[in-house]
Every structure is written in C-alpha cells, then in structure tokens.
VEXKOLKOL-615734 format. One line per 2 residues: their letters; for each residue x, y, z of N, C-alpha, C, CB. Coordinates in steps of 0.02 Angstrom, whole numbers, plus 50000, padded with zeros to 5 digits. Glycine has a CB too. Layout:
BEGIN
A = X,Y,Z,X,Y,Z,X,Y,Z,X,Y,Z  ...
***
This chain:
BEGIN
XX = 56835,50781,53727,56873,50726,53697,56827,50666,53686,56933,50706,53742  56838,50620,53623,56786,50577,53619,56812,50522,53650,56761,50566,53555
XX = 56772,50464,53667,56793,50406,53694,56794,50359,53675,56776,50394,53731  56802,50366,53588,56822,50308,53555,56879,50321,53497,56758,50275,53526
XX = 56910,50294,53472,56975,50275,53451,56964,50218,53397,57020,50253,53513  56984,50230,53315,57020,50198,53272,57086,50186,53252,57004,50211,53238
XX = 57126,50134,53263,57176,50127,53263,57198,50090,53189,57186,50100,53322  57219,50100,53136,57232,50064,53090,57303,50066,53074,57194,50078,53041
XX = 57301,49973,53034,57374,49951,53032,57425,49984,52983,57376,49880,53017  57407,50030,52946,57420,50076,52918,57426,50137,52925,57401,50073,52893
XX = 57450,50168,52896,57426,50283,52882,57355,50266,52886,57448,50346,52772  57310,50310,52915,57251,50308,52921,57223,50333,52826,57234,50360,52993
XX = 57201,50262,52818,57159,50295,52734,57084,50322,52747,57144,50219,52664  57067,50334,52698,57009,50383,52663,56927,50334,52712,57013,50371,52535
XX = 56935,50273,52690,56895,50245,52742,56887,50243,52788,56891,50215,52749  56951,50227,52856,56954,50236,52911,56944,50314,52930,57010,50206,52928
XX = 56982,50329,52899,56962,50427,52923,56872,50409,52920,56998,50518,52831  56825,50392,52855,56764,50415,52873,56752,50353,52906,56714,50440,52819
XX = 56742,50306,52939,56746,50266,52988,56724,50315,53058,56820,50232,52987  56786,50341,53051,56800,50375,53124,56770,50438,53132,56873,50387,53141
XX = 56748,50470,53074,56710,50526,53050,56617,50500,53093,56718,50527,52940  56609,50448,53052,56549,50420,53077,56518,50399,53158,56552,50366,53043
XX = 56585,50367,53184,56591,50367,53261,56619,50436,53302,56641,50309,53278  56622,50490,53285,56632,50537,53309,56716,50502,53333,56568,50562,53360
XX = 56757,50471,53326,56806,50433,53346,56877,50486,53324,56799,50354,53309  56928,50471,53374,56983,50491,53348,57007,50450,53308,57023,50506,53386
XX = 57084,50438,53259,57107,50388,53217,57171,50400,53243,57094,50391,53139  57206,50369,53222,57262,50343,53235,57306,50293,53218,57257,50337,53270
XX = 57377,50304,53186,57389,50255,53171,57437,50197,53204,57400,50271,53126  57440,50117,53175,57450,50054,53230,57548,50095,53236,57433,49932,53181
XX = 57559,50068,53297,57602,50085,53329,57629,50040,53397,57581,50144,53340  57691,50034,53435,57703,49999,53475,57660,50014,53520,57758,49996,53490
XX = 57667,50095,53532,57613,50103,53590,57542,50128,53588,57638,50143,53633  57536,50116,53524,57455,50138,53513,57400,50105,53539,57435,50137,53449
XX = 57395,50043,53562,57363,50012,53639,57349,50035,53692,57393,49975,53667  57439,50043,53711,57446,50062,53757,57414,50130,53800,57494,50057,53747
XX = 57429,50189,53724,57363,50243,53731,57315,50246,53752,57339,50259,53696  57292,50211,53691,57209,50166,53690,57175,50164,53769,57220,50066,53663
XX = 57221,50114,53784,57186,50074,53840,57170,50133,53906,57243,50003,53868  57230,50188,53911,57222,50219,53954,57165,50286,53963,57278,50229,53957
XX = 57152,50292,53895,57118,50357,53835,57073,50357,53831,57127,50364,53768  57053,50301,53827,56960,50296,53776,56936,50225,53814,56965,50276,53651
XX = 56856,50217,53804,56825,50172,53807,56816,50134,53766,56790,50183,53823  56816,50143,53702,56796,50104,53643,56871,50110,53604,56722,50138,53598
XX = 56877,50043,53561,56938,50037,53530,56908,49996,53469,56998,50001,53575  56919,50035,53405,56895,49986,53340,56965,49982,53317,56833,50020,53275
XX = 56989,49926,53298,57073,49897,53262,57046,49875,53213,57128,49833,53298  57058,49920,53136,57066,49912,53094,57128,49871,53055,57053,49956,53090
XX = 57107,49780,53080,57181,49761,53040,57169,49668,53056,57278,49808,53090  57202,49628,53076,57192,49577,53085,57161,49546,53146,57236,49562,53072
XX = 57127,49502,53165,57134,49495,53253,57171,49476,53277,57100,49465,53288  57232,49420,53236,57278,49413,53271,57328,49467,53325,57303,49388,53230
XX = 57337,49529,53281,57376,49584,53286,57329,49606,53323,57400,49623,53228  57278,49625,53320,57254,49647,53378,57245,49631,53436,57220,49658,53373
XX = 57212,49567,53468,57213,49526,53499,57319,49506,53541,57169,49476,53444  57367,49526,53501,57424,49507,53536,57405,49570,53574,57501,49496,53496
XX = 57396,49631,53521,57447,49713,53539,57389,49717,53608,57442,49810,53455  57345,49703,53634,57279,49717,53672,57300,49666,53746,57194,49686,53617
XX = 57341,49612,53711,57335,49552,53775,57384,49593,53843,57383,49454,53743  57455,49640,53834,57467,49646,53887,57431,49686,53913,57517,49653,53894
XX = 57380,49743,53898,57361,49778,53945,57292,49771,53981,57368,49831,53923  57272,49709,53971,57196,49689,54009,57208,49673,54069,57154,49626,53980
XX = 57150,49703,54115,57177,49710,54179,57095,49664,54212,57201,49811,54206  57049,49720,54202,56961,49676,54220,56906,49694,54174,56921,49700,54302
XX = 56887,49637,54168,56835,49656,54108,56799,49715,54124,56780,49600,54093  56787,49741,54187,56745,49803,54190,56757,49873,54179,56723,49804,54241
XX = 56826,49865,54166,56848,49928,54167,56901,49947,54091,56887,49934,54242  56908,49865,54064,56927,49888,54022,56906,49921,53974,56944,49862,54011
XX = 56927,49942,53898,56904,49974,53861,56875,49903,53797,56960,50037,53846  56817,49944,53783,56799,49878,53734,56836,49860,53664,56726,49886,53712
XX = 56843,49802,53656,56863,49806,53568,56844,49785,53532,56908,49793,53541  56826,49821,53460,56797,49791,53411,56850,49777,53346,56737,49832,53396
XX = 56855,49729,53313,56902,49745,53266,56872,49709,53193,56980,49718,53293  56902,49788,53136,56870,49790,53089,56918,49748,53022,56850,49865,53084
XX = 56883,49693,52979,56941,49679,52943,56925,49731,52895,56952,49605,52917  57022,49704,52876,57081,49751,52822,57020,49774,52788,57152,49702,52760
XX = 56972,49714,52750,56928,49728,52682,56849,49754,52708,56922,49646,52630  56851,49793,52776,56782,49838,52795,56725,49784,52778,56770,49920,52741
XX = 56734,49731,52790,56678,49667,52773,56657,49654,52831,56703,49596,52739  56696,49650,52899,56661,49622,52957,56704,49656,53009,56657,49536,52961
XX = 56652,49665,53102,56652,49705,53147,56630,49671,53188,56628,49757,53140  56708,49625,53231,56698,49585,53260,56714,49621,53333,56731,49529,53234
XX = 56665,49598,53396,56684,49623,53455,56726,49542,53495,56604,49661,53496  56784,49588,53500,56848,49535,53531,56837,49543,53600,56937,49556,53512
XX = 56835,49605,53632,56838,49599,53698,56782,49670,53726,56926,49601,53721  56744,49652,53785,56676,49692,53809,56620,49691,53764,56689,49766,53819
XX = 56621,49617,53733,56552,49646,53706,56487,49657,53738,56533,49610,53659  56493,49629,53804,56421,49638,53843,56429,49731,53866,56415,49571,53931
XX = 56495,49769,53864,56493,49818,53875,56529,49872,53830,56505,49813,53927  56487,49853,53790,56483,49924,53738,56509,49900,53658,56547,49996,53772
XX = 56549,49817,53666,56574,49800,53623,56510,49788,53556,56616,49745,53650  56478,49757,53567,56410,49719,53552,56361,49800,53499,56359,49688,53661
XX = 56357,49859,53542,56331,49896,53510,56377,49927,53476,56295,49927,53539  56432,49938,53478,56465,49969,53448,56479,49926,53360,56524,49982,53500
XX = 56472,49863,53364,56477,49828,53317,56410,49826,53279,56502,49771,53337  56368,49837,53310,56296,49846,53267,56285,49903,53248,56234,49830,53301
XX = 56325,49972,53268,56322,50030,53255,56363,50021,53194,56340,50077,53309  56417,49979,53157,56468,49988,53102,56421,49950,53042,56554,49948,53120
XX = 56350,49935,53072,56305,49906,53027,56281,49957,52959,56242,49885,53073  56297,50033,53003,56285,50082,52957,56324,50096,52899,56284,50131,52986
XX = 56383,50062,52914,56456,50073,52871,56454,50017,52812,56535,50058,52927  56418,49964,52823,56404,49928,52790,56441,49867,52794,56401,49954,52743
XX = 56469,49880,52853,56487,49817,52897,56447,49737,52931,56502,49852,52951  56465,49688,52924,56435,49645,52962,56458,49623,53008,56420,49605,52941
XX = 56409,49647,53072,56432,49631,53137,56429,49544,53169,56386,49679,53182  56509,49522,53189,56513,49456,53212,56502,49463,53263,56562,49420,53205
XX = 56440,49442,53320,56419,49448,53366,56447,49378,53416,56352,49461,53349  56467,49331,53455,56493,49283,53475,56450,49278,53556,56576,49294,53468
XX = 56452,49335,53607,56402,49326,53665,56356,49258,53671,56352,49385,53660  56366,49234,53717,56318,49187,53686,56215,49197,53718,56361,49099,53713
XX = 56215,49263,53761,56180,49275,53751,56116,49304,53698,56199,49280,53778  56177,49362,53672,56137,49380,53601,56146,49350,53557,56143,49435,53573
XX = 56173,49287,53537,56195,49249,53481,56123,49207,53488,56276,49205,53487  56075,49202,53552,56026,49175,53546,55941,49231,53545,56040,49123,53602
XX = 55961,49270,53547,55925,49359,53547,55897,49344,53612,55850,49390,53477  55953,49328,53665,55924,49339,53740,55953,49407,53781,55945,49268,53787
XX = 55932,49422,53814,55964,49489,53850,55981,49450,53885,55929,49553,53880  56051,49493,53925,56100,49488,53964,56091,49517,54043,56151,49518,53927
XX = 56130,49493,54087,56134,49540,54146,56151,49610,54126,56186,49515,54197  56211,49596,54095,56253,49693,54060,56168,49724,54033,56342,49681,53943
XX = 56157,49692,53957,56111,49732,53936,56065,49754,53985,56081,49704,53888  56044,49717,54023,55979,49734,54067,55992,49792,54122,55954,49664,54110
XX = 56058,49801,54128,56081,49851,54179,56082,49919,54125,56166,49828,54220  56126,49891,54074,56143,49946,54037,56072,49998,54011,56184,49914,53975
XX = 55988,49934,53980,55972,49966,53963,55917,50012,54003,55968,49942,53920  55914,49985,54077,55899,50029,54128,55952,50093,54166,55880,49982,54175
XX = 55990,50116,54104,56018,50143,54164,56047,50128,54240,55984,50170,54171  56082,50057,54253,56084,50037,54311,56167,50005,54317,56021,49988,54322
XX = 56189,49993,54383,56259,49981,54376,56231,49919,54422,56325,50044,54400  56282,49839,54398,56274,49785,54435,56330,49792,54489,56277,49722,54392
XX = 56318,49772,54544,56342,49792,54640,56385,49718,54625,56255,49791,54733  56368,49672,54604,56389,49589,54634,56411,49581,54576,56330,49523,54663
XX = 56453,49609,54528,56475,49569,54454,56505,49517,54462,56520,49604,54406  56516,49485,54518,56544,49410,54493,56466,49365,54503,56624,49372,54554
XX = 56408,49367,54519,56365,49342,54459,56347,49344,54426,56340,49331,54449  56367,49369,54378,56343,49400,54296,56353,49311,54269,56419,49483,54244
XX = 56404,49285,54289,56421,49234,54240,56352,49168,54251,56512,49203,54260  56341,49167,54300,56309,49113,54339,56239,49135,54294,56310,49120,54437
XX = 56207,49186,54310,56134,49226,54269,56137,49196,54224,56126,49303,54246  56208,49251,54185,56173,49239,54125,56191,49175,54096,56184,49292,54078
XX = 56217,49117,54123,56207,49048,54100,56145,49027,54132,56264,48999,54119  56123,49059,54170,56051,49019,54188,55986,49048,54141,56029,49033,54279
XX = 56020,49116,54113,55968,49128,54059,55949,49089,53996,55983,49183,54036  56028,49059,53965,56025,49019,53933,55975,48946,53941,56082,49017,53933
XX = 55960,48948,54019,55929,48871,54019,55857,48906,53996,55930,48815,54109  55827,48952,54020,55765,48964,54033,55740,49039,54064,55750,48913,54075
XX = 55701,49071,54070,55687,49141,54076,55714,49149,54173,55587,49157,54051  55737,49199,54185,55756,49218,54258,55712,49280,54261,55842,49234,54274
XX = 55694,49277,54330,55651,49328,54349,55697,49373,54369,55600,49312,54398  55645,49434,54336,55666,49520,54370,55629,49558,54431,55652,49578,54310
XX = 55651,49562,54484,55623,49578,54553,55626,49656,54563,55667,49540,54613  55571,49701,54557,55587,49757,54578,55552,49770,54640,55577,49801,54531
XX = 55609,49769,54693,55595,49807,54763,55575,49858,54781,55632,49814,54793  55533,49885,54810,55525,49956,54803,55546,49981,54883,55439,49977,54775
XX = 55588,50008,54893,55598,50041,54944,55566,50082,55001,55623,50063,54925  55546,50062,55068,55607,50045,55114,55605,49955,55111,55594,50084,55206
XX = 55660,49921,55107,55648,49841,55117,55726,49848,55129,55612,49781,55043  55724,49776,55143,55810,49726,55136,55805,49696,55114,55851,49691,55177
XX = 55858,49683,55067,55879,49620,55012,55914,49565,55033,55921,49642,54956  55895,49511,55042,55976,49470,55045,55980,49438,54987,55991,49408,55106
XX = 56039,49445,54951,56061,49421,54899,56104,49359,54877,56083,49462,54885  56077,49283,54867,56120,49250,54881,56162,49241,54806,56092,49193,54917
XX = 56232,49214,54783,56277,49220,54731,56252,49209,54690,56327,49193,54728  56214,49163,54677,56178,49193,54594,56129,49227,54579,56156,49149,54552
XX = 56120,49295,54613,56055,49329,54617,56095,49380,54568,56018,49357,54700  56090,49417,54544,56125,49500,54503,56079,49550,54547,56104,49516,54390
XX = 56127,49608,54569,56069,49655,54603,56101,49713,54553,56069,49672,54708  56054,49769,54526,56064,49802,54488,56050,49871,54517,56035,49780,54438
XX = 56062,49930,54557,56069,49980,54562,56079,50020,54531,56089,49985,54584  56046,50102,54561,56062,50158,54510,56126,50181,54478,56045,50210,54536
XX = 56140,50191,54439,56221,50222,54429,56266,50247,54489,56218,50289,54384  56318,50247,54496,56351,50304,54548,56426,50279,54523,56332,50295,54651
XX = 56460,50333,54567,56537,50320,54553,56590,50264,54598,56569,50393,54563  56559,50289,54680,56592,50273,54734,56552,50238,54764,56617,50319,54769
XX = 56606,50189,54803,56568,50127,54873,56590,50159,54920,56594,50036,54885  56550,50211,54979,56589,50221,55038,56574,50171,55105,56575,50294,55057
XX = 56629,50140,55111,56623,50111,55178,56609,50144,55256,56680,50082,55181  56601,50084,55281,56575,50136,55351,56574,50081,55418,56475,50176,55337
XX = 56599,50111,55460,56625,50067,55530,56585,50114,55574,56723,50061,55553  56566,50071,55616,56539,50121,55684,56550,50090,55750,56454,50137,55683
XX = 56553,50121,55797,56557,50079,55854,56499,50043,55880,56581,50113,55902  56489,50010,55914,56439,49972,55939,56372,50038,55961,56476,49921,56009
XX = 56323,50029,55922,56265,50090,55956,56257,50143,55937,56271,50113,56016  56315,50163,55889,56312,50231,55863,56251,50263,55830,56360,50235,55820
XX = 56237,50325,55844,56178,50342,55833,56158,50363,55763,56166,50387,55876  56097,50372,55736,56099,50396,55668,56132,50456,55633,56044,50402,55655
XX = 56105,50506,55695,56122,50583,55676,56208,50566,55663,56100,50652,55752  56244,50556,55728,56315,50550,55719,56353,50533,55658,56333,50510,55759
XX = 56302,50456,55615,56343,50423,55576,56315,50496,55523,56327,50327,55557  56248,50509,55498,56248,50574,55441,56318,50633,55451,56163,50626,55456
XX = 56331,50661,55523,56358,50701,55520,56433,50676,55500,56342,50734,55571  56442,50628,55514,56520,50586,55478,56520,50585,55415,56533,50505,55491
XX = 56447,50561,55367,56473,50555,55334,56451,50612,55274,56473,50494,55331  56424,50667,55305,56434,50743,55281,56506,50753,55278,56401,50801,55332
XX = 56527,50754,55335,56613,50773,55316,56662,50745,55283,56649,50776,55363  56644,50674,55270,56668,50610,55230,56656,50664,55149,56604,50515,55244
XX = 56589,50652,55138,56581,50680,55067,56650,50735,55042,56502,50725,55068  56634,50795,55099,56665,50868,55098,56747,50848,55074,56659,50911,55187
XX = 56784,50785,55125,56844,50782,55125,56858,50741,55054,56868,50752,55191  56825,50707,55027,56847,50649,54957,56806,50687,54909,56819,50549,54962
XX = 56794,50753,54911,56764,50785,54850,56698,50759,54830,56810,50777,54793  56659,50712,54849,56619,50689,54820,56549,50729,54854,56629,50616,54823
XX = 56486,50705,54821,56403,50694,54853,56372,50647,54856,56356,50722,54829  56336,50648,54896,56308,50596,54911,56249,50555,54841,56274,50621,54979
XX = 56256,50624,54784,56237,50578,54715,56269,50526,54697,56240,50609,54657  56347,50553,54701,56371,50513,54665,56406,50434,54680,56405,50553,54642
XX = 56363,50425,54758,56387,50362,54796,56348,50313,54762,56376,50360,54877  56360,50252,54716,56322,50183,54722,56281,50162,54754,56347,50143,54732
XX = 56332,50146,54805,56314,50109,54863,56362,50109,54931,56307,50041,54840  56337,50104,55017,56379,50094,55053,56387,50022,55063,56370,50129,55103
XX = 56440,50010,55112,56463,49949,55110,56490,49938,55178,56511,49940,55056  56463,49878,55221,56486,49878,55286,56507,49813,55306,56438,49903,55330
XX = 56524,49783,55355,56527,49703,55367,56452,49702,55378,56579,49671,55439  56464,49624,55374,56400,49583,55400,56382,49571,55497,56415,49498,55362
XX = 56433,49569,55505,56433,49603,55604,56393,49672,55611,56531,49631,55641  56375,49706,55559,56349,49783,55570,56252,49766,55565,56389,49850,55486
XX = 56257,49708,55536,56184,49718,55504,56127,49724,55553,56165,49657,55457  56126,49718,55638,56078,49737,55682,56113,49818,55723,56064,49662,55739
XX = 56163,49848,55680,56154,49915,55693,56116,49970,55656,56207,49932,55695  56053,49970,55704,56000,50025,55682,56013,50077,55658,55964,50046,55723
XX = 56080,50123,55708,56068,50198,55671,56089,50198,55611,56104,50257,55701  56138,50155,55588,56172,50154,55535,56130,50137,55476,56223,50112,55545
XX = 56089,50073,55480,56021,50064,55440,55964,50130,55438,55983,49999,55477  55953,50177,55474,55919,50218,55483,55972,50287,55452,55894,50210,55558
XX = 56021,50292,55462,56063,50356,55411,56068,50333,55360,56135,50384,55425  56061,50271,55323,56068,50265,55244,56007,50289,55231,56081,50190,55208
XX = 55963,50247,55292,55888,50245,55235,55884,50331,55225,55790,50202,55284  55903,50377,55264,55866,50443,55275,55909,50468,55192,55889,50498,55371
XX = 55963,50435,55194,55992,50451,55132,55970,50446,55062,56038,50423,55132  55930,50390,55070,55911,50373,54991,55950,50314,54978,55930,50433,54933
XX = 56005,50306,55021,56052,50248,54984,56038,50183,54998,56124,50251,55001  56104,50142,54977,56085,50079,54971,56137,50058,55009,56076,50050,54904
XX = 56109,50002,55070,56183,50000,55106,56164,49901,55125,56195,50077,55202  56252,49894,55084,56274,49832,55090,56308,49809,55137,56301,49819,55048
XX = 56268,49721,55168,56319,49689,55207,56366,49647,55177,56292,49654,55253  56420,49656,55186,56464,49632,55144,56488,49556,55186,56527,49694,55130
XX = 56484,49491,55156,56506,49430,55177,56578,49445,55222,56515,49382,55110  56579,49409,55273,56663,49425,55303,56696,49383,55216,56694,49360,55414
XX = 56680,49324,55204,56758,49310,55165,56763,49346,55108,56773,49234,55140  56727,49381,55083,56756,49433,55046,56794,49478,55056,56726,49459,55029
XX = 56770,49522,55112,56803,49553,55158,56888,49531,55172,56759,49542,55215  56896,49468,55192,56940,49436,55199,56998,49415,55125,56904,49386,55233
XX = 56958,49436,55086,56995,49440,55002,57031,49500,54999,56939,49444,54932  56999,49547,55019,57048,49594,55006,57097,49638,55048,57020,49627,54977
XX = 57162,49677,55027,57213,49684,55067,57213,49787,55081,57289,49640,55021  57160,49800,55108,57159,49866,55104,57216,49896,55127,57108,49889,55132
XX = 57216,49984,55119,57293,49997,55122,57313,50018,55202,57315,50065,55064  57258,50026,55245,57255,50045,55301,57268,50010,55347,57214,50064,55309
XX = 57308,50001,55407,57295,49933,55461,57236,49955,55502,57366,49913,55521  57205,49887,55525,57164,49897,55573,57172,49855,55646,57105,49887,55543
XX = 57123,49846,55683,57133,49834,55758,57077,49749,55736,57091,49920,55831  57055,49779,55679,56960,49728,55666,57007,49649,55633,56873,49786,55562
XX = 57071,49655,55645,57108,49606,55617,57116,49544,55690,57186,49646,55584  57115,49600,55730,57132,49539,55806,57071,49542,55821,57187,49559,55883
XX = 57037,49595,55827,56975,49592,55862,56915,49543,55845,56950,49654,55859  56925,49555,55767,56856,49526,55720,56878,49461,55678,56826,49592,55656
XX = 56948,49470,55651,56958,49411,55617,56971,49437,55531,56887,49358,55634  56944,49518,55554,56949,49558,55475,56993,49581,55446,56919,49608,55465
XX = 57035,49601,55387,57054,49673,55383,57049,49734,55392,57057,49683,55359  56982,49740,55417,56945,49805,55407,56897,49788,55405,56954,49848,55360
XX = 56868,49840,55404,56788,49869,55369,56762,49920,55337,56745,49877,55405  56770,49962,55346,56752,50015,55309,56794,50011,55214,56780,50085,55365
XX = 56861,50011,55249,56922,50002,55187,56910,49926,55143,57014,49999,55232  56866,49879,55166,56902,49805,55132,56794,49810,55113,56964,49709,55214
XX = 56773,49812,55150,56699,49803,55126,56681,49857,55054,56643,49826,55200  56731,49912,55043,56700,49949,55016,56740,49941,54955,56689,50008,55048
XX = 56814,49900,54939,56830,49889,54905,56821,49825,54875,56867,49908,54915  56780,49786,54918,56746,49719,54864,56683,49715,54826,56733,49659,54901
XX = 56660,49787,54860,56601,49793,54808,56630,49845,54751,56525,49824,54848  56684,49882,54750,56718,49933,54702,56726,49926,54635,56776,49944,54717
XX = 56716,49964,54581,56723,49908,54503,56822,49934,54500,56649,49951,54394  56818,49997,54532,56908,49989,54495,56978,50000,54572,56924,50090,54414
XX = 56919,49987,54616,56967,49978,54685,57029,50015,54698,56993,49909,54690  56989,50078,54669,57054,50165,54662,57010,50185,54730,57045,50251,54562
XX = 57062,50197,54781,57067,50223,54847,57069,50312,54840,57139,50188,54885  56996,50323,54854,56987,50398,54833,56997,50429,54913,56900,50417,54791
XX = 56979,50397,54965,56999,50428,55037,57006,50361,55055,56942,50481,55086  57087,50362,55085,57093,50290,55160,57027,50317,55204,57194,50296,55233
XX = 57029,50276,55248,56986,50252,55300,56998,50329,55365,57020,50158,55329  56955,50377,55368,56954,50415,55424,56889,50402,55467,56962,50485,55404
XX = 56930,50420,55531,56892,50442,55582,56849,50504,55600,56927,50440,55617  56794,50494,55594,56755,50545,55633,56693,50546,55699,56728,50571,55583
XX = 56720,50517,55746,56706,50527,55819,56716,50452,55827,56628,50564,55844  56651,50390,55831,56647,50353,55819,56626,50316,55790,56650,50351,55834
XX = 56648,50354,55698,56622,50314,55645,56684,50315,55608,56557,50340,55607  56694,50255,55555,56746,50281,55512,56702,50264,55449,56825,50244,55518
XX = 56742,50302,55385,56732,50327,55331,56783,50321,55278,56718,50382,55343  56776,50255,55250,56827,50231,55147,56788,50263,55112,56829,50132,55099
XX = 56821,50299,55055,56753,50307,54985,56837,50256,54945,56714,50441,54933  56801,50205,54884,56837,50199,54867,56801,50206,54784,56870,50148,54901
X = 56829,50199,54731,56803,50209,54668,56787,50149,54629,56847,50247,54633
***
C-alpha cells in the first residue's frame, strides 16, 4: 500500500489521476470523511483544491506534529504546491518533488525559506530520529541567528543534554523503560530485558532508546547492560517524568515523588505514547516498551 494520497475536490480528473500516477499515490475523491481516512492511512496528503477547504477539512484531526501526516495542497489551476502542514517532515520534499509536474513549490519554513538546514532535515538526512523534539524549536531559531554546531560523540561516553541541545539518534521504533532496584546487577537487568523484548514482540534493533529516571544515573549495572547493548540509555528529568500520567500505578509515587519510572520515563521520550507493554516485573527489574 502506498503512503501517500490525492484527494481532489472533485471526481478525480485526467491530471490528478497522473499527479498520483507520478507519486506512486492513491486518489481519491474530497468527501466528509476523506481526511478522516487520510489521516489514519497514509503519511503524505496532497489536497487538490483550495487551502481554505483544506486547511478546515484537516483542522479536526491534528493531534502532534510528529506523527501527523504531512500536507501539501495543490491549487484547482496545478500552478502551485504549497506545504500547509509537516513541512520539516516530508511536507517540504514532497512539494519540491511536484516541481516535476510543473508545479511551483510555496515553501514558507523559515528555515529553508533562507536555504538553511533544519534540525528535521539534519536528522532526516542522516538517517536519524530526534530523542528531545521539543528542542527542535529553540535550534532551529538559533540557526536562524547564526551557524550551531554538530557534535559527533563517538561511543562509549555520556551526554548531558541541556534544552536547547537536539540529540539525534539512530532510527528505532520503541523507548523501553527500565526500573531496577537499588544494585541490581548487569547480567540480571540483560536477562529482563531479553524477556521484555520476547513478551512486546520486539528486538533489541528496533529500540531507539532506553529511558530511566534521573535517581538511576549512579546505577552501574544498568549503565553497563545498555552499554553491552549498543544502546542508548536516557536520564530522564523527574519533571518530565512528572508530566506524564502512565497507565500503571506505582509505589515511586510515595516513595520518590514520581509516577513511575519505567512507564512515565519511557513515555516522555515516546513520539506516539502507544503503550506496547505496561510496566512488568522481572525479578528486580521492571520493563515499559512504549511506541
């Protein structure tokens, strides 16, 4: 199935069909719930029709910029290929791709409106997923003042990252969290979170990053089973932690002052905070994967 979508305000005509011919795209025509589709269906959304109309039919179902689907919308007269919403993610190329159609792409970003790269681009064009997206905004206005440096760490190290830093990691799907008791040893936490993987379907490819409180960060074994992992393991600020309402109760609420840990650390670093395993126990470690 492809993951992009033409929607026009019409029967799909002879243009839009090769439009959508060109983007490998499905078509489709405008409809009450043809958004609604959209949004759930595909990643990319070109609206062939006004922006007003597009821009209403699009406003109830935006939920976070990261996950939504991008939109580009093409006017009635195939003259211009404006990205309304994601253009730092996917909107932006997809509108320079309708350059072929003989479209002119309205670009607005105000990064590339000055031919500066972006946090997105810079992740995107490394292959890399950003861990901290709520500084994307801070960057890339500081790119605007003047050039920001790119830091590549080379591993084994620690990062501390303060809020306007962007840290950019390899791709992955899942943040698994992780609690341990005071001392827990390395081997123990691997063999937890072998069975962690086994039980939420996942591998250990396809983890991001882990995610723990900031109370964890002078527990060795735990620093010592990521590193053996390859992964990347985050201390997560308590008030973040404290932002979110995981679905599990915990004890780390009287004890610590937390909601959790495993469950609330791993869903503030999460891009779509879909609970792929609550919070289990295995001896004395626990184990969130969340998505």
């Amino acid at each position: 199935m492809t993951d992009t979508v033409v929607i026009t305000l019409n029967e799909p005509d002879a243009r839009a069909q090769e439009l959508a011919d060109r983007m490998d795209a499905d078509v489709v025509a405008y409809s009450k719930d043809a958004f609604r589709r959209a949004f759930e269906d595909y990643t990319t959304i070109i609206a062939v029709m006004s922006t007003g109309i597009a821009v209403r039919s699009a406003a109830p179902h935006l939920r976070d910029k990261w996950t939504d689907p991008c939109l580009v919308v093409v006017s009635p007269d195939f003259r211009y290929a404006i990205p309304v919403l994601g253009g730092h993610h996917g909107g932006n190329d997809t509108a320079k791709r309708l350059e072929e159609f003989g479209l002119h792409p309205v670009i607005t970003t105000a990064t590339e409106t000055r031919g500066l790269p972006s946090v997105e681009s810079t992740a995107q064009e490394r292959g890399l997923e950003i861990i901290n997206k709520d500084s994307t905004r801070a960057v890339n206005a500081a790119i605007l003042n003047g050039d920001v440096a790119v830091h590549l760490i080379e591993p084994p190290a620690i990062a501390i990252a303060p809020p306007g830093v962007s840290v950019l990691l390899k791709n992955g799907e899942y943040i698994v969290g992780v609690g341990c008791r005071r001392g827990a040893g390395k081997e123990e936490i691997l063999h937890a979170l072998a069975s962690a993987y086994a039980d939420a379907g996942i591998t250990k490819e396809d983890v991001l990053a882990y995610a723990t409180a900031e109370i964890k960060k002078d527990e060795s074994g735990l620093i010592q089973a990521i590193g053996e992992l390859g992964g990347t393991l985050i201390f997560v600020d308590d008030a973040f932690i404290r932002a979110e309402n995981p679905p599990s109760p915990s004890r780390a609420r009287d004890k610590l002052g937390l909601p959790g840990v495993a469950e609330p650390a791993a869903m503030a670093l999460s891009k779509r905070k879909e609970v792929i395993m609550k919070k289990q126990k295995y001896g004395g470690v626990t184990i969130a994967v969340i998505r």
